[in-house]
C-alpha positions in Angstrom: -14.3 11.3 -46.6 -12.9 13.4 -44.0 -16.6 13.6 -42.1 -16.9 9.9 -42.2 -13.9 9.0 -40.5 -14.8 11.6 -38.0 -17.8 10.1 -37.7 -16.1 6.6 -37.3 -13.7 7.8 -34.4 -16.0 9.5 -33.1 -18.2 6.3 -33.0 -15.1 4.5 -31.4 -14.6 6.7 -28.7 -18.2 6.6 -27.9 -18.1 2.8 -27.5 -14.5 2.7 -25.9 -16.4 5.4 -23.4 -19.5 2.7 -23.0 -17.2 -0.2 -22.3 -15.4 1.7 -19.8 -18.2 3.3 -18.0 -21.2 0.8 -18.1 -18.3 -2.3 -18.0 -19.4 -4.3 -20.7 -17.0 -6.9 -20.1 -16.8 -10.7 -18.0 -16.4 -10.6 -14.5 -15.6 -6.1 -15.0 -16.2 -6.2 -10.6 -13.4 -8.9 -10.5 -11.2 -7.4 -12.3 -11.3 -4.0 -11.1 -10.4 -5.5 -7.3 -7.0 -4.0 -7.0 -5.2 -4.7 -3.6 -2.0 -2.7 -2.7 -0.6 -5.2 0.1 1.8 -8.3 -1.4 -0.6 -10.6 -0.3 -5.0 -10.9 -0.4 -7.2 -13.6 0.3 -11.3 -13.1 0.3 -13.3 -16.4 1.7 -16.7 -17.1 3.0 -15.6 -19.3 5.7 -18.6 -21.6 5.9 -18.1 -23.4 3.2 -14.0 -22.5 2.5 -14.8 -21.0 -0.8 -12.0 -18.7 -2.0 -13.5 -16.1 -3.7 -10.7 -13.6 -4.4 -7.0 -14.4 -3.9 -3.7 -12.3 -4.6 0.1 -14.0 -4.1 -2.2 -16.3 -1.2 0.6 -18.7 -0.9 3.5 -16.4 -0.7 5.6 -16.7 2.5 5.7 -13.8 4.7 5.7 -12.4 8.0 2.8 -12.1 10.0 3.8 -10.1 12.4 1.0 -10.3 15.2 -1.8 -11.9 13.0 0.3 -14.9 14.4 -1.8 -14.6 17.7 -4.6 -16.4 15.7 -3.1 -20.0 16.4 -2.0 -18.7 19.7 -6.0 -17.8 20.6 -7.0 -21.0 18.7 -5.1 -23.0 21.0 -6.3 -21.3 24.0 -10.0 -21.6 22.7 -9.8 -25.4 22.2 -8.3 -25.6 25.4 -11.3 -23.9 27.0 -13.8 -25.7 24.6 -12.6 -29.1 25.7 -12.2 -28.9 29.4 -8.7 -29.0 29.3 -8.8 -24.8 31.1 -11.6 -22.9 32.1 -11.9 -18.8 31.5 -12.0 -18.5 35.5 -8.3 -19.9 35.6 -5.4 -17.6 37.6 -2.3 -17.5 35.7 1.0 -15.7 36.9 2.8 -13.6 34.8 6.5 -14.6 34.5 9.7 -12.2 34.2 9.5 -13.7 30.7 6.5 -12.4 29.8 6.8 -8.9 31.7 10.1 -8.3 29.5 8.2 -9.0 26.1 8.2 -5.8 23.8 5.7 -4.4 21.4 2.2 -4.1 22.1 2.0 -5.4 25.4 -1.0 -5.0 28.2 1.3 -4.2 31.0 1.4 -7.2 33.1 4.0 -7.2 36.2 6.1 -10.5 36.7 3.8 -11.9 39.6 0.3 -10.8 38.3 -2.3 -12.7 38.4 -4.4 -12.8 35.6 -7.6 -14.8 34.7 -7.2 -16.8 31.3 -10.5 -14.5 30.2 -8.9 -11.7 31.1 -5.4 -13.0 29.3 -7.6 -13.7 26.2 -8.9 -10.3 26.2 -5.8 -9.7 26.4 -4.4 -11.0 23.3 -7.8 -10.4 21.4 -8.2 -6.7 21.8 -4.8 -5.5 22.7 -2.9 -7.7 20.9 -0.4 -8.1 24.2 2.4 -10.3 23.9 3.0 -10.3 27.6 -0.5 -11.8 27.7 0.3 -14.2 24.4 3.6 -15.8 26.6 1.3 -15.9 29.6 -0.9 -18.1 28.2 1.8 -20.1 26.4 3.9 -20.9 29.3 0.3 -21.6 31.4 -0.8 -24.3 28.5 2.5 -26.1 27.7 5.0 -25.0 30.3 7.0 -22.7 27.9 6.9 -20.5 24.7 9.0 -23.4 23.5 7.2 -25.9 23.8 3.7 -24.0 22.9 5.5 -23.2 19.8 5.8 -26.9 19.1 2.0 -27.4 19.2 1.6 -24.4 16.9 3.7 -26.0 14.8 1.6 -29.2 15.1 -1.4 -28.2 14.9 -0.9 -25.9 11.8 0.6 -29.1 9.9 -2.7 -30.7 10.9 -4.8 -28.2 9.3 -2.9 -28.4 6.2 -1.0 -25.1 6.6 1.8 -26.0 4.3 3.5 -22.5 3.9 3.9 -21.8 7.9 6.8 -21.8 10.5 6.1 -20.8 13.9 9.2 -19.4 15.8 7.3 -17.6 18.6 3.9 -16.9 19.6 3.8 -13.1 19.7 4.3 -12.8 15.6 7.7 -10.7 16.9 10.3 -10.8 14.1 12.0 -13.8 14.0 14.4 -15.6 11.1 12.0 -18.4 9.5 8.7 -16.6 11.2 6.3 -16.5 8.3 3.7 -17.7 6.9 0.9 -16.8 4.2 -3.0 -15.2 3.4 -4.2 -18.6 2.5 -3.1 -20.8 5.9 -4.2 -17.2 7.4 -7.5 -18.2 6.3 -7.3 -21.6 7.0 -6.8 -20.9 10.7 -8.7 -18.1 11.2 -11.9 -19.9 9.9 -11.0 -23.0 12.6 -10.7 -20.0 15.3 -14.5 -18.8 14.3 -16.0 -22.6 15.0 -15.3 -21.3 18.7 -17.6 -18.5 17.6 -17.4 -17.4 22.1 -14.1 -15.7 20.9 -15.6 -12.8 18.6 -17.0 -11.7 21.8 -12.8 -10.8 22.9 -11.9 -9.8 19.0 -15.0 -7.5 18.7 -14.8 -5.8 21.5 -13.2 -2.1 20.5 -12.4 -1.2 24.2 -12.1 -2.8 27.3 -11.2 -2.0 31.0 -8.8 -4.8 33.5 -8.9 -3.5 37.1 -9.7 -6.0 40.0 -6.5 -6.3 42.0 -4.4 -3.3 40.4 -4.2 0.1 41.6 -4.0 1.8 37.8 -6.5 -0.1 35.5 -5.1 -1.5 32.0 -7.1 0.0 29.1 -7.2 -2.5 26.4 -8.0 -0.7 22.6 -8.5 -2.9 19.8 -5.7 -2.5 17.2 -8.4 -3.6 14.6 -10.5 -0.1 13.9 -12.4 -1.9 11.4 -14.2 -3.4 14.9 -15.7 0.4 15.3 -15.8 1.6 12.1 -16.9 -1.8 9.4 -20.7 -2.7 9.6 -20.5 -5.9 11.3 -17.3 -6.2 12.2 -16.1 -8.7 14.8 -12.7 -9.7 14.3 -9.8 -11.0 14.4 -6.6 -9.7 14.4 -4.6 -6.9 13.4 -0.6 -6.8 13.3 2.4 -4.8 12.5 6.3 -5.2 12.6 9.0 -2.9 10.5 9.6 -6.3 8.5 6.0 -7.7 8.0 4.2 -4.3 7.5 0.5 -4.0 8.0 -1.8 -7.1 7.9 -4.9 -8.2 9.0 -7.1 -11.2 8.9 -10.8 -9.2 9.4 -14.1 -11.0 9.7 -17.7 -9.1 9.6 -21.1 -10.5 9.2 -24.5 -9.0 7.6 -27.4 -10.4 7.2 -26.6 -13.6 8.2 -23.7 -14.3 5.3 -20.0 -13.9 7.3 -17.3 -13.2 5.3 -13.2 -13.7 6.1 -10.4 -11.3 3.9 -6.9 -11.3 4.6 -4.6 -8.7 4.2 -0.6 -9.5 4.0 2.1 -6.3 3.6 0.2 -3.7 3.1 2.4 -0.3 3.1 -0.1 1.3 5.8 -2.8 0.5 8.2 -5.1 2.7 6.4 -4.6 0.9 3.0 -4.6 -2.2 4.8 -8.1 -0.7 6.5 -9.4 0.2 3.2 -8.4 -3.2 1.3 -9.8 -5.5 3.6 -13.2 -3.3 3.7 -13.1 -3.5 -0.1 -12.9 -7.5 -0.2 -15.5 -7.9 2.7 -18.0 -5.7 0.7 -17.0 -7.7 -2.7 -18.0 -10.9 -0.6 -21.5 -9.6 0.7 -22.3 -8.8 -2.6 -21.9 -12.2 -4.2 -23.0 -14.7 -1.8 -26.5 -14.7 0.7 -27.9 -16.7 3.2 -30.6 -19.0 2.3 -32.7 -20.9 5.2 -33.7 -24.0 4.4 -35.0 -25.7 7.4 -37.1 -23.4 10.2 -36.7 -25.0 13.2 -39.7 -27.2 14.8 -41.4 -27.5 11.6 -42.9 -30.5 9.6 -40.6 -32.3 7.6 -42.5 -35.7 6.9 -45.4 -37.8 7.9 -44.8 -41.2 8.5 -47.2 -43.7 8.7 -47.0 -46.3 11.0 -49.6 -49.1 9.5 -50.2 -50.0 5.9 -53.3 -48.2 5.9 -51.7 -44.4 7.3 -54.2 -44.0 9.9 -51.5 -44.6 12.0 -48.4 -42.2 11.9 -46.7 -39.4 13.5 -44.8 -36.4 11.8 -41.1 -35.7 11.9 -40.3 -32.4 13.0 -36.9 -30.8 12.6 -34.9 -30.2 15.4 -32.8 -27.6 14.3 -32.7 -24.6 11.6 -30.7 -25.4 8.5 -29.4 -22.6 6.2 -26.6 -22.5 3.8 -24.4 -19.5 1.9 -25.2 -19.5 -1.7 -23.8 -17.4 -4.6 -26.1 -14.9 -6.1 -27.0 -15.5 -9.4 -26.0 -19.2 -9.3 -28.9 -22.0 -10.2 -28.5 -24.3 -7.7 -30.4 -27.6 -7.2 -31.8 -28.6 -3.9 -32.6 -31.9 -2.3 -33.8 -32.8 0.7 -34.1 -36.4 2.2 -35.6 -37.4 5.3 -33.7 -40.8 6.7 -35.8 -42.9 9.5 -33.9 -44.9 11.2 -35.0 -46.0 14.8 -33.6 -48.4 17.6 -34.0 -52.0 16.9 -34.0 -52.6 20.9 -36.8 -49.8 21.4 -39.8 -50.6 21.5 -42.1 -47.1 22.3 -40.6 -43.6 21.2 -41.5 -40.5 23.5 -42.3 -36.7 21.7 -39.9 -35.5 21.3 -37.2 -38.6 20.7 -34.7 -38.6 17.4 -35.9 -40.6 14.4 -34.0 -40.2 12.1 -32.7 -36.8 10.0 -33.4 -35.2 7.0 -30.4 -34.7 4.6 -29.8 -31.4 2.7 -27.6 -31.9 -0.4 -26.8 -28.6 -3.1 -25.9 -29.7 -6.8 -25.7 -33.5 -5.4 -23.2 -33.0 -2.8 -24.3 -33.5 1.0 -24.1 -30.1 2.7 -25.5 -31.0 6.3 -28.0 -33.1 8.3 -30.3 -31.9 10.7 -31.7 -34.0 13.1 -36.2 -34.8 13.1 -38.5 -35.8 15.8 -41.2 -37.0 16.2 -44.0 -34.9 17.5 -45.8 -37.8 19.5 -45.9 -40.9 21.5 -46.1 -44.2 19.6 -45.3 -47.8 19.6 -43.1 -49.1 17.2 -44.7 -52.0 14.7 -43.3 -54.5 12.3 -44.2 -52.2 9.4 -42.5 -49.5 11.3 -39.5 -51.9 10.9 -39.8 -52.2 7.1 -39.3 -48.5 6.7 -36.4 -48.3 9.0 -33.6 -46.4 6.9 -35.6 -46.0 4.0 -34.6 -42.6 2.3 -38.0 -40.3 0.9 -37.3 -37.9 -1.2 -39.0 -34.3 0.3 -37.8 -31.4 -2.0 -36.3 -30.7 -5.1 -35.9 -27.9 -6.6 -33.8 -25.4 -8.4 -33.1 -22.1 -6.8 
């Protein structure tokens, strides 16, 4: 009696040993993710999907992970013509007098807004933060207004902007998930990773001691594929991050809120980007120039030419997922044209996942031709090119 119910412990321990070691359980890599900092938030920012998320809506201070909105600003500005990177700017009093991390501007500087970007990006300078502020809405005031405006517009529902630094401030907070949210509208001005990954940088035309800019974000020098975005730090907010790497052609976005030190916060944000590599890939669908349909031009299809696409097409997937693939090709020409060139836009060729529309990429057509009345009939007709289950 007494051996079998060694045997049977035994037996249990053994198991309880197997569980443990081999994780024998749903989701084990999930649930052994444990993040020190108040706040986490892991997303592949392509698509938005939120893969891992801890407290992501909680209300806190961002100390200078703030200067997100501040560069998102700044890059729309550039993007649309509104400023150009060549720009001088002069530094005001108000933004020589700014404390914490600063890149030692004089009151009277001039500073080109590349320069002030760097800046911000690498250095995380609040002198160079206010600089740009006052240069794109007249003061920190009323840039702060258009933070405001434009984090409402992207749905950032936990936020309040009261400066544009991320210095403590009564009512300054916001949380990992409208992190996220505006640090994946930053990377569509994908120019401004070339600032964020940059681990160190030298300023000196026009100054007699150059300013050494050194990226706050160590992940830059130290994390595979590490490119951004922004460190910060204050007594009140702790250590947080929002850090962005790429590999092998899948980027991934984690966010790091209150973290007790930079090194946790280092490690925690390491630990969520590797997490996200090893669920999701990058699949191309579409290689650029290649043949996507032949389309006949007479009801006989001697007569045709062959849409090619104009563009490569790929897409993030999750490993292990069975997804179904379509692909559409939709003609649809000029009613007032009457001869296409090679090269000219017919149509595009639509790429839906598990019967949702994921992009479009434009075709062309790879030769001259006249356009006919049966040409006509096909006009917007949608052909069905692929379909499968990967």
């Amino acid at each position: 009696m007494k051996k079998s119910i060694k045997n049977i412990l035994t037996f249990t321990l053994v198991l309880i040993f197997a569980l443990q070691v081999f994780g024998f359980k749903a989701n084990a890599l999930e649930e052994d993710i444990k993040v020190d900092a108040k706040s986490a938030l892991l997303m592949e920012p392509l698509t938005g999907k939120v893969i891992y998320e801890k407290n992501s809506h909680e209300k806190l201070p961002p100390a200078s992970v703030t200067k997100i909105m501040t560069m998102l600003l700044t890059m729309e500005a550039v993007d649309s013509g509104k400023i150009k990177f060549t720009d001088k700017v002069t530094a005001s009093e108000n933004a020589k007098k700014m404390g914490g991390s600063t890149m030692l501007l004089d009151a009277g500087e001039v500073r080109t807004v590349e320069e002030l970007i760097k800046g911000i990006a690498i250095a995380s300078g609040n002198d160079a933060a206010v600089c740009m502020a006052e240069y794109l809405a007249g003061s920190e005031e009323a840039f702060v207004k258009l933070m405001n405006e434009r984090a409402r517009g992207l749905g950032m529902n936990d936020t309040t902007f009261k400066n544009c630094t991320g210095l403590n401030a009564p009512g300054h907070v916001t949380s990992a998930y409208d992190i996220s949210i505006m640090s994946r509208e930053l990377l569509k001005h994908s120019s401004i990773l070339k600032y964020s990954g940059t681990y160190m940088e030298t300023i000196s035309e026009g100054r007699k001691t150059p300013i050494g800019l050194v990226n706050h974000n160590k992940l830059v020098r130290f994390f595979k594929g590490c490119d951004g975005l922004k460190t910060g730090f204050t007594e009140e907010a702790k250590y947080c991050i929002s850090a962005t790497a790429t590999r092998d052609g899948v980027r991934m976005l984690s966010v790091i809120m209150g973290s007790p030190s930079y090194k946790v916060r280092n490690r925690d944000a390491s630990m969520l980007l590797n997490y996200g590599f090893s669920k999701f890939e990058c699949k191309k669908l579409i290689d650029k120039d290649t043949e996507i349909e032949k389309v006949s031009l007479n009801k006989q299809g001697d007569k045709y030419f062959v849409a090619k696409a104009k563009d490569d097409f790929s897409i993030m997937l999750e490993k292990g997922i069975n997804n179904k693939i379509d692909k559409k090709c939709v003609i649809g020409v000029d009613k007032n044209k009457k001869q296409y060139k090679k090269g000219d836009v017919v149509g595009y060729c639509e790429i839906s996942i598990n019967n949702a529309v994921v992009g479009k990429v434009p075709v062309y057509t790879d030769r001259d031709f006249k356009k006919s009345r049966f040409f006509d009939d096909i006009k917007n007709s949608v052909r069905n090119l692929f379909d499968k289950s990967i």
